[in-house]
N, C-alpha and C positions, 0 to 999 in steps of 0.2 A: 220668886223666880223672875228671872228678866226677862222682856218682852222677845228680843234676838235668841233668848237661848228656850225659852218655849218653840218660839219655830222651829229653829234649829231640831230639837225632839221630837215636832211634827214633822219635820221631811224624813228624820230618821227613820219613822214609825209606818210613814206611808205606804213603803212597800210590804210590810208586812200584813195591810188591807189587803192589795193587791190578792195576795194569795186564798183571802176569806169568798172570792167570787168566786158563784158556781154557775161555771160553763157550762150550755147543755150541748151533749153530740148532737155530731151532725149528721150522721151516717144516714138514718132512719130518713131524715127529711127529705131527700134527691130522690125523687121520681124513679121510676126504674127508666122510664125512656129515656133522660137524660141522663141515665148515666151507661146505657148503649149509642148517645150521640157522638158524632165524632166532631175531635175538637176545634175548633174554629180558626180559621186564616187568619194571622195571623200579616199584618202589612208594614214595611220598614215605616218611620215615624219622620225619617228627613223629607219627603217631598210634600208631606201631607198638612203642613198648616201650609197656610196662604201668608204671602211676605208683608213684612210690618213696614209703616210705612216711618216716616224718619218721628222719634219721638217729639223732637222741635216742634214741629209742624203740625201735630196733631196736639200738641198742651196750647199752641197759638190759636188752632181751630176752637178750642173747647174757652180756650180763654175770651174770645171774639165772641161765642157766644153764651157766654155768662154776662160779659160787659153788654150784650146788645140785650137780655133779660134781663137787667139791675136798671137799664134805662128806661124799659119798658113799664117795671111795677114801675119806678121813680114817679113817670109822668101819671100815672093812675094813681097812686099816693095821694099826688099834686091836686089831680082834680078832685077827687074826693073830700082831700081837704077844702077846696073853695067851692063845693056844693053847701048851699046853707040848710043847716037841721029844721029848722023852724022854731029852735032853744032858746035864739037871741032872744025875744018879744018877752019870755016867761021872767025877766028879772026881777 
């Protein structure tokens, strides 16, 4: 059997797992007080995020400071390499 048509038979097959899960109800679990709560406010979704600022400008920010941490290991790199181990003498 070829490798595309085995899958092929597994996607076919998959929802027929689907059906082998057993959901448990949910009635039983709901508190009695919550389910005499009354339902909650509910608020329109337009005014409620805070405005984005131009994408440009924030990938330039992020890029600025990636570039200013790449320079920052660089020079610790740098010096670490030219700190001497004490290895050279053992040759």
């Amino acid at each position: 059997m070829s490798t595309a048509r085995s899958v092929r038979l597994a996607l076919a097959l998959l929802p027929l797992l689907a059906g082998c899960v057993d959901v448990p109800e949910l009635g039983d679990s709901v508190r009695p007080e919550l389910e005499r709560a009354p339902y909650p406010r509910l608020i329109p979704l337009d005014g409620s995020y805070a405005p984005q600022g131009d994408p440009a400008e924030e990938a330039e920010k992020i890029a600025d400071g990636l570039s200013y941490r790449a320079s920052q290991l660089q020079r610790k790199a740098d010096a670490l390499r030219a700190t001497p181990t004490g290895d050279e003498d053992e040759s």
